[in-house]
C-alpha positions as CSV (number, residue, x, y, z in Angstrom):
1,X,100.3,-17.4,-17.3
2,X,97.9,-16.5,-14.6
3,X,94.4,-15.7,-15.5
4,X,94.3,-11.9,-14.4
5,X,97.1,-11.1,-16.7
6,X,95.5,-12.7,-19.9
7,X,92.3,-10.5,-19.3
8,X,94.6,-7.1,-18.8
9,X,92.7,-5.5,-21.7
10,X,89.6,-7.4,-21.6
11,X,86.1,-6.0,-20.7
12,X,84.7,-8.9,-18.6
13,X,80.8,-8.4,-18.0
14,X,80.7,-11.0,-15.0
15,X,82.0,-11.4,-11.4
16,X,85.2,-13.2,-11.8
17,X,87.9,-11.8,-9.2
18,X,88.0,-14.9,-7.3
19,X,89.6,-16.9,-9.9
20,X,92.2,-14.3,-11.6
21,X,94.9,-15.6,-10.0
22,X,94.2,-19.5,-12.2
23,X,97.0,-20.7,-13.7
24,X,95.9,-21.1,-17.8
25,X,98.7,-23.0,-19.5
26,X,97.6,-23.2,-22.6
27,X,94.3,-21.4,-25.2
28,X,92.5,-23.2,-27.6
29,X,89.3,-23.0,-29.9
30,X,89.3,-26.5,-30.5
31,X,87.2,-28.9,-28.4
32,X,88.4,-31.8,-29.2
33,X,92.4,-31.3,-28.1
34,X,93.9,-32.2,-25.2
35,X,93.0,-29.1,-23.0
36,X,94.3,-29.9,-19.2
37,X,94.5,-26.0,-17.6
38,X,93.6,-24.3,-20.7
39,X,91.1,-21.3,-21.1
40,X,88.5,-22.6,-23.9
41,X,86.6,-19.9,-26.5
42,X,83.5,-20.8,-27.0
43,X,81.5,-19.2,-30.2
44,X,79.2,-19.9,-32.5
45,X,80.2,-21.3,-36.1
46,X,79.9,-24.4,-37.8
47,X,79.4,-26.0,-34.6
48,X,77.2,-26.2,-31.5
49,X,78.7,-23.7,-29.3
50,X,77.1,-25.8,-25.8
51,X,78.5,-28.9,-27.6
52,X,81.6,-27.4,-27.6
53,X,81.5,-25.9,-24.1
54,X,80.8,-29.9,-23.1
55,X,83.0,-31.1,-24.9
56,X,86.1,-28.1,-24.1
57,X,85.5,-29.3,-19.9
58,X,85.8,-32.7,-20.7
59,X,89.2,-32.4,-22.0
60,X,90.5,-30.4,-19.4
61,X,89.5,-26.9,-19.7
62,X,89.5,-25.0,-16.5
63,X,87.4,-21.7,-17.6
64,X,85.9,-20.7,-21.0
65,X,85.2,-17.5,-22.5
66,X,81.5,-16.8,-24.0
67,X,79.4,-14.6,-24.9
68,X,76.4,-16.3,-22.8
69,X,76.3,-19.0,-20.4
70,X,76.3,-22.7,-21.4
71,X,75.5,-25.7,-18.7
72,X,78.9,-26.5,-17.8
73,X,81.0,-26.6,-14.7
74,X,83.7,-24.3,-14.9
75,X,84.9,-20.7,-14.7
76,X,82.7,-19.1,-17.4
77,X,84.1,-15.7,-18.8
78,X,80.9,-13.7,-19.6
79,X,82.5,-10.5,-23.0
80,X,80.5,-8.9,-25.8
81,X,82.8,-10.4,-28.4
82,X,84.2,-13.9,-28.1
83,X,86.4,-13.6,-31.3
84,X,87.6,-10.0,-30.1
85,X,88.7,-11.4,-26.7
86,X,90.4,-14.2,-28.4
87,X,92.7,-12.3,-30.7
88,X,93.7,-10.0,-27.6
89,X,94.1,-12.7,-25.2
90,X,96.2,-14.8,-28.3
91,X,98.5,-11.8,-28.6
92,X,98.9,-11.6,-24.8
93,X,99.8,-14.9,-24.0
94,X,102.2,-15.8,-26.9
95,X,103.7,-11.9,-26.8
96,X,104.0,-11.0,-30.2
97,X,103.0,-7.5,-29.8
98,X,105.9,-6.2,-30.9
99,X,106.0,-8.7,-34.1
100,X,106.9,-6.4,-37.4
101,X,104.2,-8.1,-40.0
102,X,103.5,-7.0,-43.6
103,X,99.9,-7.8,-44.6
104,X,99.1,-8.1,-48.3
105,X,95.1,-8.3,-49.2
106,X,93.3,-8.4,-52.1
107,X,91.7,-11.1,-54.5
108,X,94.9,-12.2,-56.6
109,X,98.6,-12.1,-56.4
110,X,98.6,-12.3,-52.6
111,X,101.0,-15.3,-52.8
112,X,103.5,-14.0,-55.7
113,X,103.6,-10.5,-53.8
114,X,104.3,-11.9,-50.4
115,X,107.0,-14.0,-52.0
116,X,108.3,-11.0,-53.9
117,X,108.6,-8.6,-50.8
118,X,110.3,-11.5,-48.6
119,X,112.9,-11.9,-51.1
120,X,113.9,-8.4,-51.4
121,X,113.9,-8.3,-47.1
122,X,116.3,-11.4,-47.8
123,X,118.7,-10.1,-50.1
124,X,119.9,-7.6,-47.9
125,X,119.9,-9.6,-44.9
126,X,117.1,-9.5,-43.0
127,X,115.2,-12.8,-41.3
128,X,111.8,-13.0,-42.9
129,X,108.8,-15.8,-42.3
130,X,106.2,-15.8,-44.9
131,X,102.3,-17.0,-43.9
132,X,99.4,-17.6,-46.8
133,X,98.3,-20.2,-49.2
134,X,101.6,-22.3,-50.1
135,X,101.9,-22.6,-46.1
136,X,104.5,-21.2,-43.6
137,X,108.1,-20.4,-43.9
138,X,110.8,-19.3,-42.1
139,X,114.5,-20.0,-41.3
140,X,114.6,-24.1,-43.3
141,X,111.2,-24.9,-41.7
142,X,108.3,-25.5,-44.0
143,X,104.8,-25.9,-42.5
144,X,102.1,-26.6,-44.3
145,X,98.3,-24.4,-43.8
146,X,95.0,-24.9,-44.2
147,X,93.7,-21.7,-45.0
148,X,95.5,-18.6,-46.3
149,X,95.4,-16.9,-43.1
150,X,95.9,-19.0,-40.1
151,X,93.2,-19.0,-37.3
152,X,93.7,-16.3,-34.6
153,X,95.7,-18.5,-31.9
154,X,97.5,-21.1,-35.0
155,X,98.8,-17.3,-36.1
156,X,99.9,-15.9,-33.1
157,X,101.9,-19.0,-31.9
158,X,103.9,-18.6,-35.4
159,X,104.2,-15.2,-34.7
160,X,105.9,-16.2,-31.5
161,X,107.7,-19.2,-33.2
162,X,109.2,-16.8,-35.8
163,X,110.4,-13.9,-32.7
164,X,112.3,-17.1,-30.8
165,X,113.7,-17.4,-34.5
166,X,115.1,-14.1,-34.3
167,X,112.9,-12.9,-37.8
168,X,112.7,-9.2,-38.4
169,X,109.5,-9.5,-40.5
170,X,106.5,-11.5,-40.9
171,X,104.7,-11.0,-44.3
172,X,101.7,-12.3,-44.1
173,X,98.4,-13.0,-46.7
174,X,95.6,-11.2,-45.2
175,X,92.0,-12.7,-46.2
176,X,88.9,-11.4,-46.7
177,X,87.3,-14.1,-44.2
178,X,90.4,-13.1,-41.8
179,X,89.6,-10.0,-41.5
180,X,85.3,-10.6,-40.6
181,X,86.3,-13.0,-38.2
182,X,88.5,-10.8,-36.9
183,X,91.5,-12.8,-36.7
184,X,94.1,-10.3,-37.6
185,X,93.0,-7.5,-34.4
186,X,95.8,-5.7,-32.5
187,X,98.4,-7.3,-35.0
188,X,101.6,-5.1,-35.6
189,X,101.5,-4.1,-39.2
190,X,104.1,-2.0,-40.4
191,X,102.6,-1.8,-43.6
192,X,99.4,-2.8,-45.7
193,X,99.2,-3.7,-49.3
194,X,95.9,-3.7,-51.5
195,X,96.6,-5.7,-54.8
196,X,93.5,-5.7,-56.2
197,X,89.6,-6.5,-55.5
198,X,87.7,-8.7,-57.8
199,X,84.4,-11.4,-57.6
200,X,85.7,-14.1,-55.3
201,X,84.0,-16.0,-51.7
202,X,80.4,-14.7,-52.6
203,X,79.1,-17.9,-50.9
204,X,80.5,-16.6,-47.6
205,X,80.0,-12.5,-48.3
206,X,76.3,-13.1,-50.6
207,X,77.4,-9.8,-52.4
208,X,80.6,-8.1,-54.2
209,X,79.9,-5.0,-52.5
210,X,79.8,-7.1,-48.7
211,X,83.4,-8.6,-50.4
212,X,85.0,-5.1,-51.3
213,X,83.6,-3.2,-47.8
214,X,85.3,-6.2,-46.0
215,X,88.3,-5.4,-48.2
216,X,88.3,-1.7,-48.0
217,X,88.1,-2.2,-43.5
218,X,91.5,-3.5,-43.3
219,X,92.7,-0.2,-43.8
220,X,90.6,1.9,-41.5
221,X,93.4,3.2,-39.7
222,X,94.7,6.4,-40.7
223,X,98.5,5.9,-39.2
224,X,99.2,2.8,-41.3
225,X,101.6,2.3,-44.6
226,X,99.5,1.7,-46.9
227,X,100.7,1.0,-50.7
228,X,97.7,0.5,-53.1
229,X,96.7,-0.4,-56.2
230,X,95.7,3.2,-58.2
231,X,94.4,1.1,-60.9
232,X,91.7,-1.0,-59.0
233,X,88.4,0.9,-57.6
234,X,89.0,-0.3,-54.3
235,X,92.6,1.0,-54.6
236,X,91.1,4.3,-55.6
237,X,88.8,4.3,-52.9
238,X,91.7,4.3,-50.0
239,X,93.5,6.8,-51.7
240,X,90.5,9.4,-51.9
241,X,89.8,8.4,-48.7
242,X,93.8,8.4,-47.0
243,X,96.0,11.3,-48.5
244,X,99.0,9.7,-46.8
245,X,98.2,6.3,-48.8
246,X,101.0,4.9,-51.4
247,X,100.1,4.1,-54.7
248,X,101.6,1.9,-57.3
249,X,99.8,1.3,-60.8
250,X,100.3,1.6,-64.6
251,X,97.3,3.0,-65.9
252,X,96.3,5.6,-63.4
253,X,98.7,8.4,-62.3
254,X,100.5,6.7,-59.7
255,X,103.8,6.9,-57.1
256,X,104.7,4.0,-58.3
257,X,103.9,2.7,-62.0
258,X,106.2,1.3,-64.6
259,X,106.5,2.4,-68.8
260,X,107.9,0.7,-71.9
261,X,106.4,-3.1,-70.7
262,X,107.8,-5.5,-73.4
263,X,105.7,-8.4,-75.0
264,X,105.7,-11.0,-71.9
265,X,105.7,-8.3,-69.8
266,X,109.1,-9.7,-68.0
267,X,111.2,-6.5,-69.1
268,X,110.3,-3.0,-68.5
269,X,111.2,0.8,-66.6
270,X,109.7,1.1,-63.3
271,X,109.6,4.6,-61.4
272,X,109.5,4.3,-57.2
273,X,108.6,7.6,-56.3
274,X,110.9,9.4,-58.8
275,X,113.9,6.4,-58.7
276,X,113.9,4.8,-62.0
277,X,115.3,1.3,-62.6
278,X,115.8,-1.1,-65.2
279,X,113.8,-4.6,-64.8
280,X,114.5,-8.0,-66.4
281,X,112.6,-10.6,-65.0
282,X,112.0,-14.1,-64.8
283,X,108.3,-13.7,-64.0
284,X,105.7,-13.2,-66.7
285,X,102.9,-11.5,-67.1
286,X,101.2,-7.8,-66.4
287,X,99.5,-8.9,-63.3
288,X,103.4,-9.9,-61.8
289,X,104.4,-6.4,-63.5
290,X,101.9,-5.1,-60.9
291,X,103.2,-7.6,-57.7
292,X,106.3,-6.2,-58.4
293,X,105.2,-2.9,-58.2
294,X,103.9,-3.1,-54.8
295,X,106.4,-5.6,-53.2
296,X,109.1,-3.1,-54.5
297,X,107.3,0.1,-53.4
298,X,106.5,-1.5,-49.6
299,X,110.4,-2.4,-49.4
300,X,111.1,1.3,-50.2
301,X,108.8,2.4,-47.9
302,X,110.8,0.0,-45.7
303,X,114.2,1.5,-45.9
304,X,115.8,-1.2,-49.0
305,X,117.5,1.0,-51.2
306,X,116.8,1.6,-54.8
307,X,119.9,-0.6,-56.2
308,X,118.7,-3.2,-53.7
309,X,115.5,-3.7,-54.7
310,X,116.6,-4.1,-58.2
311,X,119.1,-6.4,-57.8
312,X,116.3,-8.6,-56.1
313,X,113.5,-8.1,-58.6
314,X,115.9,-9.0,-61.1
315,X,117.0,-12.4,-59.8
316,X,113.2,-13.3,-58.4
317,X,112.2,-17.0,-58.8
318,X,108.9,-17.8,-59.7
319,X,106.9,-18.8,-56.9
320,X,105.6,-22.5,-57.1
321,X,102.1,-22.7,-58.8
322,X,102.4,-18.9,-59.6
323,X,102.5,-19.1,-63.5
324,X,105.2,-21.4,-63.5
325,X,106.4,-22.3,-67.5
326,X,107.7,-24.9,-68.4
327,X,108.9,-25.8,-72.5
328,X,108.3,-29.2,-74.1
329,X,109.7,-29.0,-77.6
330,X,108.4,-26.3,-79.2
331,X,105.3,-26.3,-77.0
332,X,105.0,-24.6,-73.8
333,X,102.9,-25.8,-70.7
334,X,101.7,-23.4,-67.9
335,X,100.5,-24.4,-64.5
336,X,98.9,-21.8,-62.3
337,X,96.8,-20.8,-59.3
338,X,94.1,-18.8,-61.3
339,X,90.7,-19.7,-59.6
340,X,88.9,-16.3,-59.4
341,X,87.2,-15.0,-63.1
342,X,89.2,-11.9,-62.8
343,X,92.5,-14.1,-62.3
344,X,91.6,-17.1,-65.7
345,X,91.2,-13.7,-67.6
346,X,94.6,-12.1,-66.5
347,X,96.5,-15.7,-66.9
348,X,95.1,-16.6,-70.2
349,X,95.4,-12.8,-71.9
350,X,99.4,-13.1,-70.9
351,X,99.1,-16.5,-72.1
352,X,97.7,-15.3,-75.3
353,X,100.9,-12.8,-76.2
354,X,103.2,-15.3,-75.5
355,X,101.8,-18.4,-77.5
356,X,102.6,-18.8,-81.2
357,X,99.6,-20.7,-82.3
358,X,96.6,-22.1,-80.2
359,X,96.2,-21.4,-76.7
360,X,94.7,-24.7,-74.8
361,X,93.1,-24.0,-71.1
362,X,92.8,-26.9,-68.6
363,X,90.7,-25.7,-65.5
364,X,87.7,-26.8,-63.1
365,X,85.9,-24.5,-60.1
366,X,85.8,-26.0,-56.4
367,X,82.7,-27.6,-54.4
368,X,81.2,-25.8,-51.8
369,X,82.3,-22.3,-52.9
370,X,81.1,-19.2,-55.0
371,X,78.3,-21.2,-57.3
372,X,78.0,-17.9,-59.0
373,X,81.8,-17.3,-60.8
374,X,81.3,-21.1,-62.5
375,X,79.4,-19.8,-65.8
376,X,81.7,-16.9,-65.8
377,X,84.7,-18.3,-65.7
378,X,83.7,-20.6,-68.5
379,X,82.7,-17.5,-70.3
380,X,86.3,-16.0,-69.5
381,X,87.9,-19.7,-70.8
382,X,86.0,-19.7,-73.8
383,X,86.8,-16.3,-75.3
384,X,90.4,-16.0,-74.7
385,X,91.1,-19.8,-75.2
386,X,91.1,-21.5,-78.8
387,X,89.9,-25.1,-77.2
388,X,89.5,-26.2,-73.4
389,X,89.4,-29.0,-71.0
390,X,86.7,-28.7,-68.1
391,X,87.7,-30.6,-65.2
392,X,87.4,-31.4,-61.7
393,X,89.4,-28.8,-59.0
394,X,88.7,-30.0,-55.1
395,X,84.7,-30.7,-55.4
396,X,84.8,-31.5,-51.7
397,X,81.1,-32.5,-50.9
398,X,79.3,-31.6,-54.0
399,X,78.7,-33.3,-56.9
400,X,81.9,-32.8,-59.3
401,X,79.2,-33.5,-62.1
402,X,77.1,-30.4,-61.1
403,X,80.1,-28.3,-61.1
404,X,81.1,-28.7,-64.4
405,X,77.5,-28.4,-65.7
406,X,77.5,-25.2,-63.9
407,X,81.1,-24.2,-66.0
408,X,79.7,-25.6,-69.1
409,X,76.5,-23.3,-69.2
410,X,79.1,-20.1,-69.6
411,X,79.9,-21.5,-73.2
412,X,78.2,-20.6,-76.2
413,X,80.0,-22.9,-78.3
414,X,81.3,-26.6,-78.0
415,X,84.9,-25.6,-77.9
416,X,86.0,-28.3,-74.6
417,X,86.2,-31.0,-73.6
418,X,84.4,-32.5,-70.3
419,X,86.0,-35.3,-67.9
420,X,85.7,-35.5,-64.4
421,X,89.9,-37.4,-64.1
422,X,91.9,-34.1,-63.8
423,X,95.1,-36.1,-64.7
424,X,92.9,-37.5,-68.2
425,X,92.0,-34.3,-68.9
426,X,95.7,-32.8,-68.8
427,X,96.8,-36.0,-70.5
428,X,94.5,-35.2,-73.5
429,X,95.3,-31.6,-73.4
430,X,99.3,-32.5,-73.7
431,X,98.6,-35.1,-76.2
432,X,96.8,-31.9,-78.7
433,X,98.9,-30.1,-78.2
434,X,101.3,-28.8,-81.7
435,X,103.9,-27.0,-82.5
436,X,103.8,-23.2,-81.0
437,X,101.0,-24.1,-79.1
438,X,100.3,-23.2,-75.3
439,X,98.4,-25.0,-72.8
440,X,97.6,-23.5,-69.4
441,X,96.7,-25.7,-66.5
442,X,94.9,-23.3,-63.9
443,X,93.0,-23.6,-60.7
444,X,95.7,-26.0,-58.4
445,X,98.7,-24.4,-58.6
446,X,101.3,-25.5,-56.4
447,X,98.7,-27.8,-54.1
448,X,100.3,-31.0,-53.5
449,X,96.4,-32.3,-53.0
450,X,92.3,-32.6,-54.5
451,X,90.2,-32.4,-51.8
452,X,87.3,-35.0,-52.5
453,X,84.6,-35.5,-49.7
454,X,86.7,-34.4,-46.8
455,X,90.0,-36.5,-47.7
456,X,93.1,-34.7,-49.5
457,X,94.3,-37.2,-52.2
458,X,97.7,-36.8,-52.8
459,X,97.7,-35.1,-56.5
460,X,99.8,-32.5,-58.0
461,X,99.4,-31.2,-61.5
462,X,103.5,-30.2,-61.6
463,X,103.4,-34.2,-61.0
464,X,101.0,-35.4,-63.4
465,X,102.4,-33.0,-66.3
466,X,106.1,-34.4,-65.0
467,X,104.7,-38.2,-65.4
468,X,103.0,-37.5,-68.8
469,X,105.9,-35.5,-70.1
470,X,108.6,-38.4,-69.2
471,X,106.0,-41.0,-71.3
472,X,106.0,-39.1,-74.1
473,X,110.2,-39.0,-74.3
């Protein structure tokens, strides 16, 4: 694609017009990748950006975009935002402009809600790719991700990937760290979902308030769906703010909300703006009483019928890692994603009503992330759990030894267990284990990995509790 076209809607502060009619085959961030006739962003970040630039030429690249000049000798493209001019530029030269994408933010049930509104789309026909934490899906391809929202030019080429495919809809999990970087600019969305906004990535955004404003941005635009969470603050700030905004909820008077929530909170009424339908699930828990909510309310807002939408919700599967049961006996063994305080306490309360005796928690807090939720999630753990099992969940660089210290000062009592071996710590957890009792295994979910000084080992709890199980037979 020739140069002047990829710079159509980009405000260019240097003398350039000799070179707009370069041929750029192909747009990268990455230095280190083959880059023969590419055009190379150059920014700062956890890198040195005149590194980079040296680097970026080295490999090929024929002009770079910046925000100042470095010492290299190529076509340098002088714009006030380098991340701004990337995500315009990325949607230009894979043209996915006209890509229909569902974006779903918030601190939990991202995954479980994006899974939810795909399967509805899918029930009644339509081509659907999924992006967030369990990876990238569409038609029989699986591809696995690194982070929950792709970086800007990774995304778009999916987007473009999936339009080839012939999908209708791309729902997508929208970060809080996507949307400062500004990765998700320009994109399509046909609708935006809040689901709610707790303490989470305060190493990155220092305060709760910095996390929520980032949040609350991703819906600054008056002519978008939005469909909300009534019962969250954040929620309740959109909808004061957005008359036009959609709400779903249970507690607060809502568009959306649902009445007569059984036990397990798998069976209940739900109202979609004045349509009432029956629910019987096979997903437990209030929290997925609210993804259901708002993957059922977006799909209406979508056009999916009433009777559709319940015939989908009522033949869901659980989404891997997403509070995933599984019976032994007369004991039951839970393995899910919780990692946020907000999310151990809504996993363990719903793993309190359903447990007929003790309730035993297996759980850890990654390295190199939010210090400050460590203490509190061990305060959650400890109340609403009768015994648990501190253990190590991806320490990456740090010390997994400080990390658990840090858990272990939320106790007040000695009711756990410390081992650095997640697989010895689940081991003694199973083997406690008595009749009626529960254990939940919380912080890995579905990963198929622990991250331990820059190396994914190959580790999955659904294995570990599989190996343990088939010893015990």
């Amino acid at each position: 694609m020739k140069l002047v076209e990829l710079l159509k809607s980009i405000k260019v502060k240097n003398n350039i017009k000799s070179f707009l009619e370069l041929d750029i085959q192909k747009i990268s961030s990455r230095s280190q990748d083959n880059l023969n006739n590419s055009l190379f962003f150059c920014y700062n970040g956890s890198h040195d950006p005149q590194i980079m630039a040296k680097n970026a030429v080295a490999n090929g690249a024929v002009a770079i975009v910046c925000d100042k000049f470095y010492d290299v000798d190529v076509l340098q493209i002088l714009v006030d935002d380098v991340r701004e001019a990337m995500a315009s530029i990325a949607q230009t030269f894979f043209n996915t402009k006209d890509v229909k994408v569902i974006g779903i933010t918030g601190t939990n049930g991202k995954t479980t809600t994006s899974f939810i509104i795909a399967d509805i789309l899918k029930s009644v026909g339509k081509k659907v790719g999924i992006i967030g934490t369990n990876g990238v899906y569409f038609a029989n391809t699986f591809l696995p991700s690194k982070l929950t929202t792709p970086d800007v030019i990774d995304l778009h080429e999916m987007f473009s990937i999936m339009k080839k495919g012939g999908v209708d809809y791309v729902v997508m999990e929208v970060s809080a760290h996507a949307i400062s970087l500004k990765k998700i600019l320009g994109i399509n969305f046909i609708c935006k979902v809040l689901t709610n906004v707790s303490q989470d990535h305060l190493d990155y955004f220092k305060t709760l308030d910095e996390y929520k404003k980032v949040k609350l941005s991703f819906f600054d635009n008056l002519n978008d769906l939005m469909v909300v969470n009534a019962d969250d603050e954040v929620g309740q700030q959109i909808l004061h703010k957005y008359d036009t905004a959609i709400s779903y909820g249970i507690n607060c008077p809502s568009d959306s909300f649902c009445i007569d929530i059984n036990k397990d909170c798998n069976s209940y009424i739900m109202n979609i703006c004045d349509n009432v339908i029956k629910i019987n699930s096979k997903l437990y828990g209030l929290f997925n009483v609210y993804n259901c909510l708002a993957g059922a309310t977006c799909c209406y807002f979508l056009g999916i019928s009433i009777d559709q939408i319940q015939n989908a919700l009522c033949n869901l599967k659980p989404v891997d890692g997403r509070f995933n049961v599984i019976k032994y006996n007369d004991k039951t063994i839970i393995i899910d994603y919780a990692h946020t305080p907000d999310g151990l306490e809504n996993v363990l309360k719903t793993s309190r009503k359903m447990t007929n005796n003790k309730l035993i928690c297996v759980f850890g807090c990654g390295g190199d992330r939010d210090k400050s939720k460590r203490p509190i999630m061990g305060a959650v753990a400890e109340k609403y759990s009768d015994y648990c099992f501190i253990t190590s969940d991806n320490p990456r660089f740090e010390n997994p030894k400080n990390i658990l210290s840090d858990i272990q000062s939320g106790f007040n009592d000695k009711n756990y267990y410390i081992t650095l071996d997640r697989k010895t710590a689940i081991k003694l957890a199973i083997n406690s284990l008595k009749g009626g009792d529960t254990l939940i295994i919380c912080g890995k979910g579905g990963e198929n990995y622990i991250d331990i000084k820059g190396e994914k080992l190959p580790y999955s709890d659904f294995e570990t509790v599989k190996e343990i199980l088939g010893t015990m037979k």
